[in-house]
N, C-alpha and C positions, 0 to 999 in steps of 0.2 A: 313321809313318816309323820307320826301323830306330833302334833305340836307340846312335849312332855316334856322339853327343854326350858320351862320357864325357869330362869336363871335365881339362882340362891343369891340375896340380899351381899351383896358385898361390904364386906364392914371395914370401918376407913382405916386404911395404912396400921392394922395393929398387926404386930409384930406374931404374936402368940396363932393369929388364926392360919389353919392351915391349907395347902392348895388343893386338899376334899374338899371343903368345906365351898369354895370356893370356884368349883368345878361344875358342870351343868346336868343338870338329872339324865339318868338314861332314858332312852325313848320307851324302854319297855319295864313293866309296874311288875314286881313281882310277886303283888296278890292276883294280879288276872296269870300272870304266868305258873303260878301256883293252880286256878281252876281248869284253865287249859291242858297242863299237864296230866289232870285227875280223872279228864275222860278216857273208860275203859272199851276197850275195840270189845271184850272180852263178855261187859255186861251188854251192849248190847246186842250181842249174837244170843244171850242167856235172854233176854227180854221179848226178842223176839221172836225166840224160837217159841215161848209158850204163849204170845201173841196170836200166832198161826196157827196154834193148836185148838180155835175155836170153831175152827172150819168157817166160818165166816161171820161178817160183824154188820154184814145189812142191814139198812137201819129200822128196815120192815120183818129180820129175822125174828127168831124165837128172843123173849126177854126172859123168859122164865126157868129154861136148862138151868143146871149150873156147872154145865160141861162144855156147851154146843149154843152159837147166836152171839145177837151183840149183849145182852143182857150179860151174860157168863163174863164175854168181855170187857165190859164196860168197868163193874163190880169189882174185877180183876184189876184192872187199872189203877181202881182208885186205891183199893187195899195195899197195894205196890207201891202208891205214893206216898201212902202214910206211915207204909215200914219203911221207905228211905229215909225217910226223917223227921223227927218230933218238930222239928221247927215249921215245918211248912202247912199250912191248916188246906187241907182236902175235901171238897167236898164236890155235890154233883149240881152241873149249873142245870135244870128242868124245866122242861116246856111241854106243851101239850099245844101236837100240830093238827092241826086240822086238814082231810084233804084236800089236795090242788095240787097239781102238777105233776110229778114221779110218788107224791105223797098220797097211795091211793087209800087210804085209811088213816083213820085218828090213829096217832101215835106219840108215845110217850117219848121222848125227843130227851136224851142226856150228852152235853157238853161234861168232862171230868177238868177239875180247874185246880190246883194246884197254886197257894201265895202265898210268899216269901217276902213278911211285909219289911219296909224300909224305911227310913227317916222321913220321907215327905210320899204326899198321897200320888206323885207323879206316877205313872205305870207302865213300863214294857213287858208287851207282851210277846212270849215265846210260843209258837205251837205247830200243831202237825193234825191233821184226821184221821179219827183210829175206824171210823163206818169202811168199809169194803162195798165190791158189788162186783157181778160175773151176768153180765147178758149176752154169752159166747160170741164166738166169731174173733177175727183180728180188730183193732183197734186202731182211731185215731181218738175218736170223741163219740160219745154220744149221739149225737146229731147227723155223723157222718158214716157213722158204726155199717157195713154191711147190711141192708135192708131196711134202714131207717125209712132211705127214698121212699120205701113201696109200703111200708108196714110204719111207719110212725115211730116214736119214741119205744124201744124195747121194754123201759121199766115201766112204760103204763099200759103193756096189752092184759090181756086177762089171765094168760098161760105164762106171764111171768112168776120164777120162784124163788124169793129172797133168800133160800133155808139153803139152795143149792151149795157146793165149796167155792168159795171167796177168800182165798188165803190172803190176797192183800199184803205180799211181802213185803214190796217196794211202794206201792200205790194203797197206802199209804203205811204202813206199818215202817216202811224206814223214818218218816217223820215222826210219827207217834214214839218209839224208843230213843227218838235223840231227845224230844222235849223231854222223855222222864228223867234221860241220864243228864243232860241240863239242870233240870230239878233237883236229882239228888247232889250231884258236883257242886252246884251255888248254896245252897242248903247246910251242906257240909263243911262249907270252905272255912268258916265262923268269920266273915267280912260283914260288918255292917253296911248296904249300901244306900245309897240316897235315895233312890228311888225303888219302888215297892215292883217286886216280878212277880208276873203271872205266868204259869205254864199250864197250857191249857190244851186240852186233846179234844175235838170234834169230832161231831155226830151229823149223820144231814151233808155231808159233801156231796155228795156221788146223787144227790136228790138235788142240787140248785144252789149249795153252798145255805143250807137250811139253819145249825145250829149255829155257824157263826152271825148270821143274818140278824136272827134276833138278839144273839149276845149284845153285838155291837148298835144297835137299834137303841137296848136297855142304856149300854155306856153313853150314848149323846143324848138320851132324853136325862141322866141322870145327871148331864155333864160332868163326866170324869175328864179327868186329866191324862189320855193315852199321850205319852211321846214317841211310842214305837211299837211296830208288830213286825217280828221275825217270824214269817212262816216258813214254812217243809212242808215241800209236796214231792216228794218222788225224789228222795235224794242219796237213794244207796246203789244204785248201781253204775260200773264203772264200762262197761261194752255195750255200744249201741247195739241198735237191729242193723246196723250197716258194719256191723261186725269191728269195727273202730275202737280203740280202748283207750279215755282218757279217764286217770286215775288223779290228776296233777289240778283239775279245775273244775271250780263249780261256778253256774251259775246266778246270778240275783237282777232279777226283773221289777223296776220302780216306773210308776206309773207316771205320767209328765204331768204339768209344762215345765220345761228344763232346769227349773228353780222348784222344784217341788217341794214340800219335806220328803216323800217318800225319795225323792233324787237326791236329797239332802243326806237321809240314812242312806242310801246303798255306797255313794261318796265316803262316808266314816268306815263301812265297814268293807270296804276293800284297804282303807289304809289301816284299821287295825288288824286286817290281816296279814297285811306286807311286815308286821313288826311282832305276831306273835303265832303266826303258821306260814312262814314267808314261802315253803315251796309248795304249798298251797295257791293256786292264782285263784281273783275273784273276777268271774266276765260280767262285765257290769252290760244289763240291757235293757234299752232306750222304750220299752212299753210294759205297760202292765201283766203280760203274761204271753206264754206262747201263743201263736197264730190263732185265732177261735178257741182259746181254752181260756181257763181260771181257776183260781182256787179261792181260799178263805181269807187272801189280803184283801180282795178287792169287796167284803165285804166292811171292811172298816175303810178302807179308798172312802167308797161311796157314802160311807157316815161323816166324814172330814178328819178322819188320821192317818198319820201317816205309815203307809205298811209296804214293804215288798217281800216277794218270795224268793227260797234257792229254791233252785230244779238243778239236778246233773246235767251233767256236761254230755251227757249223748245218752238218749233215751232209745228203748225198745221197745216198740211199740207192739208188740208181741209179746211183751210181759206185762201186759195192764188190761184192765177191767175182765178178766177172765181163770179159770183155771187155773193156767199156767205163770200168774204171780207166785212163782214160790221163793221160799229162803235160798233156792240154791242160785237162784239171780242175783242177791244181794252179795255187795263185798263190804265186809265189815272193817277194811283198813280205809278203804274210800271213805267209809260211812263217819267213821271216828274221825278223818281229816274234816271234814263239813259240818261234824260237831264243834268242832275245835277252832273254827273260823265263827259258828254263831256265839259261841262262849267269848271268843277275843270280843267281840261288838259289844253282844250285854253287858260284861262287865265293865268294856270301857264307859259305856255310858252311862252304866247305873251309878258309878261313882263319881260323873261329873257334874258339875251343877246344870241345871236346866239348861236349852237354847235360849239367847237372850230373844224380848220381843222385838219385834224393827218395823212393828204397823202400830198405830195409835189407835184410838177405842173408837173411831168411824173404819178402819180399816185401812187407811190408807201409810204409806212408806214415809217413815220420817228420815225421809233422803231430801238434801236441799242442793243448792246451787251456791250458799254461801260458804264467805261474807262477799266473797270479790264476783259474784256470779260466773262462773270457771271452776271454781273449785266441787268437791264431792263432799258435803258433811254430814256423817251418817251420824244418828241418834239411834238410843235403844233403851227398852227398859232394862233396871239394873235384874241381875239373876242371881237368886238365894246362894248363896256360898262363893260366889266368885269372888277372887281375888283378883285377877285381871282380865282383860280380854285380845281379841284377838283379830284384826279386821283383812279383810282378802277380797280382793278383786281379782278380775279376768276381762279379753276382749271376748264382745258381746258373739262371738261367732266360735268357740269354743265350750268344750264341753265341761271340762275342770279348772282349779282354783288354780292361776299363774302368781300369785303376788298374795305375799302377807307380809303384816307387821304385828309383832305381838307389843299391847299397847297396857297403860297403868289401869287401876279400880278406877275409869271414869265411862260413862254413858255418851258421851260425844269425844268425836274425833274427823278431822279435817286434813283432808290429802290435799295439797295444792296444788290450783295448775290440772288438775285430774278431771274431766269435764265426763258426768253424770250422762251425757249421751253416748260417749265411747264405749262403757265398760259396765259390767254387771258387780257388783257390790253384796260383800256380808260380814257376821261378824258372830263371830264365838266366845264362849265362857270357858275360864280354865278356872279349876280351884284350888286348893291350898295345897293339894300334893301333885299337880300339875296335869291333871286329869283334864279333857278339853269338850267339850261338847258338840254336838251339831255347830252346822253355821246354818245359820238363817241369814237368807238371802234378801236382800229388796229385789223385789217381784216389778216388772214393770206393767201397770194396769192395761188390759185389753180397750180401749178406745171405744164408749159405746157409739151406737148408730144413732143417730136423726131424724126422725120423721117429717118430711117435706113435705108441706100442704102444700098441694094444686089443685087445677080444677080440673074435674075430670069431664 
């Protein structure tokens, strides 16, 4: 359970205070249980149904319908976002790609971006990709698609045709309608929170992971401050192609080495699922994305933030990249449950204060061996709004946190007797109303190699 228990001040032996007062916070907050609650199964079947209604949203379709293409949809998008709510400033993030690769002509490239700004310029980012694409046949991937072998990439032969139907129910249009109704639900809730949300729908998936590539390109030459990206790719259907029905779990795939941030966030938000969609399970998985696939985390991965994806619990691979993506694959009670697990995360973490830092400005782990060399004394920088913190260890052969102590508003702390070779080390920010943050872990550095001169 999230560590929300930091204990109320106990005031000494007076008579008058009473044993509320004096009692320890529930684990569960009831402004995130408030946004959780306000996701409708109801708008997103209404969102998505006219989602689908563009016939398709390729990102080499028509821009210029205002019926038909990703243009019509795009437009759409954003106008939707701005009628959910005056608070949230909409606009469209542009690029102009040039060809190469699925990208066989210049094209006007729009990301719809969605922010919900907040006390401190820190940023999670929520999204899903609204572009579609249909290069018939059954599906695994791209690469592997029926005929690749013989014939190459389908989206770059000549006789390919973007305009064709691409409903995109689930691939991706179940992601594109949860980040909006995300959007309007945080938007709505009138919570101030700490960090500033971005919900954001891509363009350029189904080409190479295009719009998010340069987004996030922009965000590290700019150096923003990302703490998070929650993506959705394929997350509304509840019956595999192996005719299997899991309705009860989804899953979230973070990229390693086993201390990651992105291991760091899917860690948080299984356990703020277990406390505010608890028959919800979260399957937490140990790579960056399914067998040879990806989507648009692994373009901020590979910028330096931290991001994973959900994917459902049993995919059909007969209902993707083709045709037969339609709304009637989608189950909108599924869909709302895995909204309802990204909503528990974002909010717990917008309202906590940052991850504390636990590497110094050369990079390295201000993890010691003192004073008695045996002991663990972990250092960290202090984090905007904390009031205490919270330190957790595990054996070094285990995948999550066995041992915590929630400790005062100080930057060091010493376990004793705890020897820094046995065990993995971190340490968390909680803040005034007991909200707790990522843990940041000391990382243990890779060992470089040596170059031995000989004679040859």
């Amino acid at each position: 359970m999230m560590a929300r228990w930091l204990m109320v001040g106990l005031l000494m032996a007076s008579p008058c205070v009473s044993n509320a007062q004096n009692a320890p916070r529930p684990d569960a907050d009831p402004r995130i249980e408030q946004i959780v609650a306000s996701i409708s199964e109801a708008r997103l079947k209404e969102l998505l149904t006219k989602l689908v209604s563009f016939g398709t949203r390729n990102t080499l379709s028509d821009q210029t319908s205002p019926t038909m293409g990703i243009g019509a949809a795009r437009n759409w998008i954003l106008e939707e976002m701005r009628r959910s709510s005056e608070k949230l400033r909409v606009n469209f993030d542009t690029h102009t790609i040039l060809p190469q690769g699925r990208i066989t002509r210049e094209v006007d490239l729009r990301n719809v971006m969605a922010i919900l700004p907040g006390r401190s310029p820190r940023r999670i980012y929520i999204s899903g990709h609204y572009d579609s694409v249909n290069f018939g046949g059954q599906n695994v991937s791209n690469s592997s698609a029926p005929g690749a072998a013989s014939g190459g990439d389908r989206q770059t032969r000549p006789e390919f045709n973007p305009n064709v139907e691409a409903n995109g129910a689930n691939d991706d249009g179940s992601g594109t309608v949860l980040t909006m109704e995300l959007a309007r639900a945080f938007a709505e809730s009138g919570i101030q929170f700490d960090a500033t949300l971005v919900f954001i729908t891509w363009a350029g998936e189904e080409q190479g992971l295009v719009g998010s590539n340069v987004h996030a390109e922009d965000l590290k030459k700019a150096n923003v401050p990302i703490e998070a990206v929650f993506n959705n790719d394929i997350v509304g259907n509840s019956i595999g192609g192996n005719g299997i029905r899991d309705a009860e779990s989804i899953k979230v795939y973070a990229v390693g080495p086993e201390d990651s941030p992105a291991r760091s966030l899917a860690r948080f938000i299984r356990k703020t699922a277990a406390v505010y969609v608890p028959s919800h399970r979260v399957r937490l998985m140990a790579r960056e994305d399914r067998f040879g696939r990806g989507s648009d985390q692994s373009s901020f991965s590979q910028n330096g933030f931290p991001a994973i994806v959900f994917r459902e619990a049993n995919e059909n691979f007969e209902r993707q990249h083709g045709a037969n993506d339609r709304i009637d694959g989608v189950d909108f009670g599924y869909l709302a449950q895995n909204a309802r697990v990204n909503a528990a995360g974002v909010a717990s973490l917008a309202l906590a204060p940052p991850a504390p830092k636990v590497t110094n400005d050369r990079g390295a782990n201000m993890l010691s061996r003192d004073p008695s060399g045996y002991d663990a004394t972990m250092r960290w920088n202090a984090s905007p709004g904390a009031v205490a913190y919270r330190v957790y260890w595990r054996d070094t052969w285990t995948n999550d946190w066995e041992h915590s102590q929630t400790i005062g508003n100080v930057t060091q702390f010493t376990l004793k007797n705890v020897n820094i070779d046995d065990f993995v080390f971190g340490v968390s920010a909680i803040g005034s109303d007991g909200q707790e943050s990522m843990v940041s872990a000391y990382v243990s550095p890779v060992r470089q190699g040596t170059t031995i001169k000989r004679q040859q």
